[in-house]
C-alpha positions in Angstrom: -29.9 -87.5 15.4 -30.0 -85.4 18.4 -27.1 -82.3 18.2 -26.2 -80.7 21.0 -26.2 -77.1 21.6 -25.2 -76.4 24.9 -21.5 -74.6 23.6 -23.6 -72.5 21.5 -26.2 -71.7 24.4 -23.4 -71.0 26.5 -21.5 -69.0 24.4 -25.1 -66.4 23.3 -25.4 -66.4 27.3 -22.4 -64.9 27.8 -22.1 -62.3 24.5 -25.5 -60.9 25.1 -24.3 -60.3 29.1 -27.0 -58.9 32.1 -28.4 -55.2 32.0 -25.0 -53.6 31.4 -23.7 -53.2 28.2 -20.2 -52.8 29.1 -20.0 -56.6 29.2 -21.9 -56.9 26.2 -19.6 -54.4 24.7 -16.2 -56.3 25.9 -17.3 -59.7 25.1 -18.1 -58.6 21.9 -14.4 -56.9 21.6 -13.2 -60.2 22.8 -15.2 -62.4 19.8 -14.4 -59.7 17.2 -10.5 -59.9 18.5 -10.3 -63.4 18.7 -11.9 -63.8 15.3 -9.9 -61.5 13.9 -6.7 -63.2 15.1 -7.6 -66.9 13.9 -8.1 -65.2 10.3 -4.5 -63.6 10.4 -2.8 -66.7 11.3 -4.4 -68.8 9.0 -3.6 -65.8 6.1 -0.1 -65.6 7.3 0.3 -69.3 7.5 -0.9 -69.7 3.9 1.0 -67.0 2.5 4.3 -68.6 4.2 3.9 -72.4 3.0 3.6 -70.9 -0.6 6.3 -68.3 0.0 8.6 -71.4 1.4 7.4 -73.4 -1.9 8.8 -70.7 -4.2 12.2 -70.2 -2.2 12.8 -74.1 -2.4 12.4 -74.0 -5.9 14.5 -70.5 -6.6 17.4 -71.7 -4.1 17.2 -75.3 -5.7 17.8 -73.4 -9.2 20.6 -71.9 -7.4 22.5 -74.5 -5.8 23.9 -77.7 -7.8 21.9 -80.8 -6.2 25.1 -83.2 -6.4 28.9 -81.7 -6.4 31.8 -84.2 -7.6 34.7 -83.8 -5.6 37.9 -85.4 -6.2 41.2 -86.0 -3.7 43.1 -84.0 -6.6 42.3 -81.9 -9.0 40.2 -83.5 -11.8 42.1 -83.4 -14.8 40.0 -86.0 -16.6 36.5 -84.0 -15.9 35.3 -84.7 -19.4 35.4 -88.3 -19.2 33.5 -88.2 -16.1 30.8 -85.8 -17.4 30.6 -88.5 -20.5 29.4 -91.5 -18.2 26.9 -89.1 -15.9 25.4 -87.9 -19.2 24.6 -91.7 -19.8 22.3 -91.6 -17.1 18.6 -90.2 -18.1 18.1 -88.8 -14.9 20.4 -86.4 -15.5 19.5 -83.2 -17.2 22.3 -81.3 -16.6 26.1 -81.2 -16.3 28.4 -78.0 -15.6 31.8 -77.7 -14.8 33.2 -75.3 -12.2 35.3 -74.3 -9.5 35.3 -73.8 -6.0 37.6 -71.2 -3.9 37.7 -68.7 -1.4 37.9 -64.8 -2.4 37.2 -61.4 -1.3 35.7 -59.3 -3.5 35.3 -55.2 -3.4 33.3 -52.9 -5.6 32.7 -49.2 -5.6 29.8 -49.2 -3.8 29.9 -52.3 -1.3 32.1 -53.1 1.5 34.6 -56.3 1.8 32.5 -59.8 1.0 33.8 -63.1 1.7 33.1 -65.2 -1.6 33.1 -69.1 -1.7 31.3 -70.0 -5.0 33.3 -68.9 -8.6 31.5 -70.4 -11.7 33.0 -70.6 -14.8 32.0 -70.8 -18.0 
């Protein structure tokens, strides 16, 4: 099996440059740089897919993953959770209430709220 090295020829050509060593000196900047570049991107990249993993699973934690709405308000709620806990997918069941509020504290400004859990 015959490899060929003429990238690699090409590329020691050009690194170790003519007399000067200014072009020695910037195509060496220019490896280093490059280099240097390629290992942050891949670093970044690999600290955001498992930085994105862990915010899926805190938001997912977070945020119910099916809501039961009804036209009016459900008055027969506990029948309902009955028959979903009948279902072995279904780890989980709990009750609340959506609205709209503002809420104000000492030390924060006006926040528009839309989530109110009871318990």
């Amino acid at each position: 099996m015959s490899q060929n090295y003429t990238p690699l020829f090409i590329a020691l050509r050009y690194l170790r440059g003519r007399k000067s060593g200014f072009l020695s000196f910037i195509s060496a900047l220019a490896f280093i740089s490059t280099s240097l570049g390629v290992a942050v991107l891949i670093i970044v990249s690999s600290v955001m897919n498992g930085f994105e993993k862990e915010l899926k699973e805190r938001v997912l934690n977070v945020i119910p993953h099916a809501s039961i709405y009804g036209v009016n308000p459900l008055d027969d709620w506990e029948n309902i959770e009955l028959n979903l806990y009948g279902d072995k997918n279904i780890l989980g069941i709990s009750p609340y209430i959506e609205t709209e509020a503002l809420i104000k504290s000492d030390f924060c400004s006006w926040y528009s709220c839309k989530w109110c859990i009871t318990r």
